[in-house]
C-alpha positions as CSV (number, residue, x, y, z in Angstrom):
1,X,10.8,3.0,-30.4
2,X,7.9,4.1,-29.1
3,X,7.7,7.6,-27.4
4,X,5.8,7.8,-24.0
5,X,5.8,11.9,-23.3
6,X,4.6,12.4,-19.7
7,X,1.3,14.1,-20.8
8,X,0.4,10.8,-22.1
9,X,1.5,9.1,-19.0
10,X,-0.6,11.2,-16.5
11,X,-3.3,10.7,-18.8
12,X,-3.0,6.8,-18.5
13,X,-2.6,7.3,-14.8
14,X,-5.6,9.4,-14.5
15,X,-7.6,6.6,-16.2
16,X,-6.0,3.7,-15.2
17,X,-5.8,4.4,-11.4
18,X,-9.8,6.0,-11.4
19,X,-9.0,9.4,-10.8
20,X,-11.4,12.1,-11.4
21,X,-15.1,11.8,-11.2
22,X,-15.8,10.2,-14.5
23,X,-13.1,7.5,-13.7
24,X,-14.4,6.1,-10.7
25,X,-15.7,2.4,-10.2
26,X,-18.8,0.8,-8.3
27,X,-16.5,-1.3,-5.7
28,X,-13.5,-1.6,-3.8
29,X,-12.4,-5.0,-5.7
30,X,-12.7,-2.7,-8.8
31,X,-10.4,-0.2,-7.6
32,X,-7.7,-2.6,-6.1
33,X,-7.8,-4.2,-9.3
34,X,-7.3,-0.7,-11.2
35,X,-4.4,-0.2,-8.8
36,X,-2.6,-3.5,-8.7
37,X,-2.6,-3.2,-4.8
38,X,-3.5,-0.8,-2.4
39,X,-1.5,0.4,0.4
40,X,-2.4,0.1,4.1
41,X,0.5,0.6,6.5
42,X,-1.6,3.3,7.9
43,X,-5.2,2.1,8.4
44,X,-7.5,4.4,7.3
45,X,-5.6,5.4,4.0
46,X,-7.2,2.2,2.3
47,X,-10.6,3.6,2.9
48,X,-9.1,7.3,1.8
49,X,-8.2,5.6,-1.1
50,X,-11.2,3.9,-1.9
51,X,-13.1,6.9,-1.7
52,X,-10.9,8.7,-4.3
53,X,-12.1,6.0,-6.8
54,X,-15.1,4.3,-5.5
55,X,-18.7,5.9,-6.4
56,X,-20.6,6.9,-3.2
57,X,-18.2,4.5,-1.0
58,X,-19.1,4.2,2.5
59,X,-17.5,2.3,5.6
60,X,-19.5,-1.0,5.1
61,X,-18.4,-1.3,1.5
62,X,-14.9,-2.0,3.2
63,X,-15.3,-3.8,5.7
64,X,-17.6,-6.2,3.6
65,X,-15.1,-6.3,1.1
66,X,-12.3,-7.1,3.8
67,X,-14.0,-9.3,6.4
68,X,-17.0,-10.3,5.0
69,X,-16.8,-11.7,1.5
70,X,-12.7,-11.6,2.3
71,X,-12.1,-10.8,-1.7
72,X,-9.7,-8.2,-0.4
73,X,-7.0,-9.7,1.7
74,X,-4.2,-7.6,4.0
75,X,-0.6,-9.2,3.4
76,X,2.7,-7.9,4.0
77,X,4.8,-8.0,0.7
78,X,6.9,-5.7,-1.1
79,X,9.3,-3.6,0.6
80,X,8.3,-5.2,3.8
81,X,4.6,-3.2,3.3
82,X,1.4,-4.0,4.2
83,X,-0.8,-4.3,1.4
84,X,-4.5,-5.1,0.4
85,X,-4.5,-7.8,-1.9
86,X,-7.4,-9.1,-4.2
87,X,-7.4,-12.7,-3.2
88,X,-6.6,-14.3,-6.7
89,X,-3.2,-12.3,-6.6
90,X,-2.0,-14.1,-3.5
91,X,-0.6,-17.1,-4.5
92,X,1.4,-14.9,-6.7
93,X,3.1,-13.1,-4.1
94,X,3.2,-15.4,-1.3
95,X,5.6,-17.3,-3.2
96,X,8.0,-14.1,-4.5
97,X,7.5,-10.9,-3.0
98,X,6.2,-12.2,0.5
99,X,8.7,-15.0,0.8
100,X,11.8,-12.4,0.2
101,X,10.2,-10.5,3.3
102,X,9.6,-13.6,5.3
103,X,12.8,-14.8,5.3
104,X,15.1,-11.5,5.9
105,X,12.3,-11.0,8.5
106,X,12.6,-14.4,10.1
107,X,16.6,-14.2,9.8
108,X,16.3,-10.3,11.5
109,X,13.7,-12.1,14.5
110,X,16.3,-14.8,15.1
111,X,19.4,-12.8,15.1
112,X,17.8,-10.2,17.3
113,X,16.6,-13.1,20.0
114,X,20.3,-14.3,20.1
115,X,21.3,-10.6,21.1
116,X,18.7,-9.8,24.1
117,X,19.7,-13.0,25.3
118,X,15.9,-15.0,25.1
119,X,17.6,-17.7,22.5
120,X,20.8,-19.3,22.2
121,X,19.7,-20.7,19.0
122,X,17.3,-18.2,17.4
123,X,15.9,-20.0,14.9
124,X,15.0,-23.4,16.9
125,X,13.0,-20.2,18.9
126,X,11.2,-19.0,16.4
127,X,10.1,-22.8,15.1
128,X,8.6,-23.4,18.8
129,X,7.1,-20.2,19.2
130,X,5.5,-20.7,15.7
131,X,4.1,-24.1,16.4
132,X,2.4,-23.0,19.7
133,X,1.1,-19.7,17.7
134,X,-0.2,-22.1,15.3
135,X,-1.8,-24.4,18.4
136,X,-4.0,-22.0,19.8
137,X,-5.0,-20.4,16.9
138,X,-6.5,-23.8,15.8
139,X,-9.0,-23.9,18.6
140,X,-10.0,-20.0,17.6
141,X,-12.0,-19.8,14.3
142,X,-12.4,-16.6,15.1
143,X,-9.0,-15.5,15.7
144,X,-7.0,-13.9,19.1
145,X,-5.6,-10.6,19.0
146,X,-1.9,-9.9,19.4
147,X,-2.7,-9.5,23.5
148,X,-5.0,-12.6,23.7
149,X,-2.2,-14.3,21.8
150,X,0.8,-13.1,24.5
151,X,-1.5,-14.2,27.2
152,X,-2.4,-17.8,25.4
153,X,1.3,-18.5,24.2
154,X,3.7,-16.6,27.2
155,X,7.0,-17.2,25.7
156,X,6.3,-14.7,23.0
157,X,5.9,-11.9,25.6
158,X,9.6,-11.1,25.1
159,X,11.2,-8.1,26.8
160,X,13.4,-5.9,24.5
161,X,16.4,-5.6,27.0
162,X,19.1,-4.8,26.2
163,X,17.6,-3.2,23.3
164,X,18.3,-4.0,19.4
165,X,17.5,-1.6,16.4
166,X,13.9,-2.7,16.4
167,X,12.0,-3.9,19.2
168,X,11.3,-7.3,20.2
169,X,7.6,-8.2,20.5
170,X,4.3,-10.2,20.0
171,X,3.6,-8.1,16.4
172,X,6.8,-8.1,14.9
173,X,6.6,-12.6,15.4
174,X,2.8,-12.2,14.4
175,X,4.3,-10.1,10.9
176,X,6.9,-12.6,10.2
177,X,4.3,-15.5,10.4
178,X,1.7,-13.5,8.8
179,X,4.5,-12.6,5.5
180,X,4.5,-16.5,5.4
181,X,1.4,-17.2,4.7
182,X,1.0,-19.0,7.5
183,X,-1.8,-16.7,9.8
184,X,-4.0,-13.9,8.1
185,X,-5.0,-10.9,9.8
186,X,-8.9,-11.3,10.0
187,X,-11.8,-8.4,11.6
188,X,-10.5,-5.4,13.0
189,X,-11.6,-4.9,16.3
190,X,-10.8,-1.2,16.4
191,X,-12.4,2.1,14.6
192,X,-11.3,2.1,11.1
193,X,-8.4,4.6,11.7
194,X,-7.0,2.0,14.0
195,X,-5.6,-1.2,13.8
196,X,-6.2,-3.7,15.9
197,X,-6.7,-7.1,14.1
198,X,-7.5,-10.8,15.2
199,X,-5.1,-13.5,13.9
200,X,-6.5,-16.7,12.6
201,X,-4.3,-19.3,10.3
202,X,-5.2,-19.1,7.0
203,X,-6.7,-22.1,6.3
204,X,-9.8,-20.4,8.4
205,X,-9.7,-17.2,6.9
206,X,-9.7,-17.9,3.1
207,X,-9.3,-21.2,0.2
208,X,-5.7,-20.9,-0.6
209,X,-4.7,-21.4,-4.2
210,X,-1.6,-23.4,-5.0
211,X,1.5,-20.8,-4.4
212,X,3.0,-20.3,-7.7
213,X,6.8,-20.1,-7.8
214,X,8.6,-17.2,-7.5
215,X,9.5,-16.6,-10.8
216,X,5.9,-17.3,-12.0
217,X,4.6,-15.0,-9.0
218,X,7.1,-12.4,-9.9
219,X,6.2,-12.3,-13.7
220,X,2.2,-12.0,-12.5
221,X,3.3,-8.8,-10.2
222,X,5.5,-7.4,-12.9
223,X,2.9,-7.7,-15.3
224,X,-0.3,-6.7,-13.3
225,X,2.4,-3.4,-12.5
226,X,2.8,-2.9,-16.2
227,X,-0.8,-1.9,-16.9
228,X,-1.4,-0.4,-13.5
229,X,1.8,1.8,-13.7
230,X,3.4,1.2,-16.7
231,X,5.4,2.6,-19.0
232,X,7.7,2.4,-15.6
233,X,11.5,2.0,-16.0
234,X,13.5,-1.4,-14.6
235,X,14.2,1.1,-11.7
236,X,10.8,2.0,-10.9
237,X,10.0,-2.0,-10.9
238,X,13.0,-2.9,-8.8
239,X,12.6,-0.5,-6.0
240,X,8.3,-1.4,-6.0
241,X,8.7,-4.9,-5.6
242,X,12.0,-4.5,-3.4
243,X,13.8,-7.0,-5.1
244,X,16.6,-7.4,-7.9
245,X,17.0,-6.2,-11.3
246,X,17.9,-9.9,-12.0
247,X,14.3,-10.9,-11.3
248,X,12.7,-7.7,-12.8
249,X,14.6,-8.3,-15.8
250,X,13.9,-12.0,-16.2
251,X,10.2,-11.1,-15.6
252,X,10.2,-8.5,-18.7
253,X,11.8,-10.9,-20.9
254,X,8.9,-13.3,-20.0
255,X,6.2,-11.1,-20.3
256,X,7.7,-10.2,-23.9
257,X,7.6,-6.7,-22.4
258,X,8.1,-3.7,-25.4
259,X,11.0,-0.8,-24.3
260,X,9.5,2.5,-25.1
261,X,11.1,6.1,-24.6
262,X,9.9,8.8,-21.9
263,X,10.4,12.3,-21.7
264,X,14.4,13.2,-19.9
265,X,15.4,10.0,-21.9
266,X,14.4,6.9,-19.8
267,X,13.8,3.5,-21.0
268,X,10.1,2.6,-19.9
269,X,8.5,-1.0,-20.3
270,X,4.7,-1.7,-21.2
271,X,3.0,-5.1,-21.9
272,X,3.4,-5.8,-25.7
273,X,-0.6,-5.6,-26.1
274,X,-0.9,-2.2,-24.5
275,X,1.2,-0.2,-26.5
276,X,-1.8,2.2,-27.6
277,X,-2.4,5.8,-27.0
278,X,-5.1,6.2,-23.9
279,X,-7.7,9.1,-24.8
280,X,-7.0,11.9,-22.5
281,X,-10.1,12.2,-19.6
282,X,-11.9,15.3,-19.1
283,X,-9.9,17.9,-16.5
284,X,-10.1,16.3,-13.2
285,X,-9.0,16.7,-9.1
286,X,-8.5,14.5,-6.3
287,X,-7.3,14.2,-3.1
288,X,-5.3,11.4,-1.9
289,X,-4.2,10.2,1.3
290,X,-1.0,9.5,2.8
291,X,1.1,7.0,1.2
292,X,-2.0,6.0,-1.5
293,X,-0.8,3.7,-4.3
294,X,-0.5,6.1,-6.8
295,X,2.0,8.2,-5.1
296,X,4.2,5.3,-4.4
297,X,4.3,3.5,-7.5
298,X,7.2,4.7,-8.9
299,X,10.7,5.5,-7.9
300,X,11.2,8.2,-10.8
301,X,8.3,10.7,-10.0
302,X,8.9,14.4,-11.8
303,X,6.6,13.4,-14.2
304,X,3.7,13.5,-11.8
305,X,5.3,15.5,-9.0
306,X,7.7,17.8,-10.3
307,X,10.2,19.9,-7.9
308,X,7.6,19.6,-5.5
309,X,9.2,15.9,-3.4
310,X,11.2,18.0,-0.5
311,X,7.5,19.8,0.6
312,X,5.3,16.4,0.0
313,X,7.7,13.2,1.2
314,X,8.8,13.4,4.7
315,X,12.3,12.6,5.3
316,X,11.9,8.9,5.2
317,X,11.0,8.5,1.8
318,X,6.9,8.2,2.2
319,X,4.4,10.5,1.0
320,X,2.2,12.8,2.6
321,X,-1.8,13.6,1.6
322,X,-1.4,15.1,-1.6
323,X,-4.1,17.4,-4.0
324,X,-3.8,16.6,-7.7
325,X,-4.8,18.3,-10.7
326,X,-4.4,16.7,-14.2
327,X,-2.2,14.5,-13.4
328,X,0.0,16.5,-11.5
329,X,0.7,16.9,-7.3
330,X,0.0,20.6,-6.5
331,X,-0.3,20.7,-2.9
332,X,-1.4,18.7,0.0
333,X,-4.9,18.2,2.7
334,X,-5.0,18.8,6.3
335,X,-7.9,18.4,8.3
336,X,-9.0,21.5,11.2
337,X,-9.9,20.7,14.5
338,X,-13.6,20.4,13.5
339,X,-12.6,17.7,10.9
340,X,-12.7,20.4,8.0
341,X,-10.8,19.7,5.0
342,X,-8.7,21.9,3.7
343,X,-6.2,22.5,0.6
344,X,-2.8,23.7,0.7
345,X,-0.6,24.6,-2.4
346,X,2.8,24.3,-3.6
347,X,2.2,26.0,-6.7
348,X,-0.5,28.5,-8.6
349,X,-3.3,26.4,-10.1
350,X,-6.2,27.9,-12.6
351,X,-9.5,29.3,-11.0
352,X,-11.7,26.1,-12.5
353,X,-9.1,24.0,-10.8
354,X,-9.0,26.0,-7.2
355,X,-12.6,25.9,-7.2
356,X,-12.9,21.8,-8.1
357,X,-10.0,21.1,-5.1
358,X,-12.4,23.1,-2.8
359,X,-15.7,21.5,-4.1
360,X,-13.3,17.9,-3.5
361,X,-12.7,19.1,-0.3
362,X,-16.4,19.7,1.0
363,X,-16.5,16.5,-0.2
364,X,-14.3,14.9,1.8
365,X,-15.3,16.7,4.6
366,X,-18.7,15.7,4.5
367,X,-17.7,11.8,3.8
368,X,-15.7,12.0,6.8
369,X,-18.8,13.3,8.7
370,X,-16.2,15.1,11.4
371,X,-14.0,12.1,11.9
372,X,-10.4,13.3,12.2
373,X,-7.8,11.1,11.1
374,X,-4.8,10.7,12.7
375,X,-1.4,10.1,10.0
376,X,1.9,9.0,10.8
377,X,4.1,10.3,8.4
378,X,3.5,14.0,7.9
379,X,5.2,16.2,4.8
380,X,6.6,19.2,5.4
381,X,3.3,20.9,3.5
382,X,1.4,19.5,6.1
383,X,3.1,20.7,8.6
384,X,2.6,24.1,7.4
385,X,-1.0,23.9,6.7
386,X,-1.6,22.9,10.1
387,X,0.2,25.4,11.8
388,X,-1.4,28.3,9.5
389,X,-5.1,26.8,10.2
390,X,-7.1,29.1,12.8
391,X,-6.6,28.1,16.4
């Protein structure tokens, strides 16, 4: 069997995520195809991410990317995220990973209308409120945002009384229809940090290909995973799709996926044509935003994190900004009221890497030109950082 030791594996993820300077591609399509998918629950960490691994990114190349030539599509998928898809991977997971979260979503919706009292029969709900969703959305090219869509459509202005776990309202039903494929988020009328979409159906927004099936999408994501992520264990796969070993493991058989070894014993899976060494890249740095792709694309992380998940995940389970060297996490990023970047530590690092972090953070700094961006989910490290920057 073939031995994976984790230097070799943080050299694959250095080149095959374009980290580091000489990794880096010409376009966002390039780097969402280097990644598989890139995260965007939190707005502006798709355009963080780009600019880890995009050459001279700026705002435009996004949003042309996104809205313009619409080669990069936002869907919700695995683990009930929000992701930025390139558009020949989504009738692969509109049939699999999107369908899994449009139907616990849909049965959550309908059981939750029952309990505030708004439905007797929450799924006949749901089936009118999508076909008048659908109705005014047809006379809007252009899309409606989630308030224009309350107003045009009143019955979905529900009032979350008494209250359930999560609350009842117009983005949670505009989610659920959006998950099946049926409306696409389309421009963001907000700054870049924010979110604020229009809806439009789908049928206005891009050509849908024929869904595949959801073993024949599942197989695509496990395999497009594979040479993103891979070696990754049956574990890793299973908790990044959010679904079952049965369908991870039917997908490796498929893909005629080769079991190698890893470092603390593991079992790890690559594609059978992808079994050679990758040359190591040249030292390199980066600084990634919270919850980038790269931190959140496996389950088992010591080989890229080390002790270090207690100071860089917040209690939840999602990661924090984090500073990488080599391969390795070694601290996090905060920005100072001026918009400053700055580095914080969790362990010693060489000089030559201190002084590449700081040269990454100007960097940054000067990319985001004294925008400060807001982040949801803050680690522990940040927390620190922040309160030790100068008042």
């Amino acid at each position: 069997m073939r031995h994976f030791p984790d230097s070799e594996r943080r050299a694959r993820l250095a080149v095959r995520h374009a980290l580091g300077a000489q990794q880096r591609v010409g376009t966002p399509e390039a780097a969402t195809r280097a990644m598989t998918v890139m995260h965007s629950t939190e707005p502006a960490t798709v355009y963080l991410s780009y600019w880890a691994r995009v050459e001279s990114l700026t705002i435009a190349d996004v949003d042309r990317a996104l809205y313009t030539d619409r080669s990069l599509v936002k869907q919700l998928a695995m683990r009930r995220t929000l992701f930025v898809f390139p558009r020949d991977l989504l009738a692969a997971v509109l049939g699999s990973a999107s369908a899994r979260v449009a139907a616990a979503e849909r049965a959550r919706l309908a059981k939750d209308l029952v309990a505030v009292g708004v439905a007797s029969d929450g799924g006949a709900w749901l089936d009118e409120a999508r076909a008048a969703i659908l109705a005014a959305l047809a006379g809007e090219p252009a899309g409606l945002t989630a308030a224009e869509l309350r107003a045009a459509v009143p019955m979905i202005d529900v009032r979350n009384s008494p209250p359930v776990a999560e609350p009842l309202n117009v983005s949670r039903f505009l989610a659920g229809l959006g998950a099946a494929g049926d409306i696409q988020r389309a421009e963001n009328t907000g700054h870049w940090r924010t979110s604020r979409p229009r809806w439009t159906l789908t049928s206005n927004w891009y050509a849908a290909e024929p869904q595949l099936t959801a073993a024949e999408g599942y197989r695509e994501l496990v395999s497009r995973w594979l040479y993103s992520f891979g070696p990754g264990t049956e574990a890793d796969l299973v908790w990044w799709l959010g679904s079952t070993k049965s369908v991870v493991r039917s997908a490796l058989a498929e893909l005629g996926a080769v079991a190698v070894s890893l470092d603390g014993g593991g079992t790890g899976w690559l594609l059978p044509d992808d079994l050679d060494a990758v040359e190591a890249p040249a030292p390199w740095v980066a600084l990634l935003p919270v919850l980038d792709p790269t931190v959140m694309g496996w389950l088992s992380r010591d080989f890229y994190l080390g002790p270090h998940a207690e100071r860089l995940f917040e209690a939840r389970g999602n990661a924090g900004t984090t500073a990488w060297v080599d391969g390795r996490i070694v601290g996090c990023w905060v920005q100072d009221a001026a918009g400053v970047v700055h580095v914080a530590l969790v362990e010693d690092v060489a000089p030559a890497a201190q002084r590449a972090l700081d040269a990454e953070a100007a960097r940054l700094t000067s990319w985001l030109a004294g925008e400060r961006v807001g982040m949801v989910y803050v680690s522990p490290a940040m927390k620190d950082a922040l309160s030790s920057l100068p008042s």
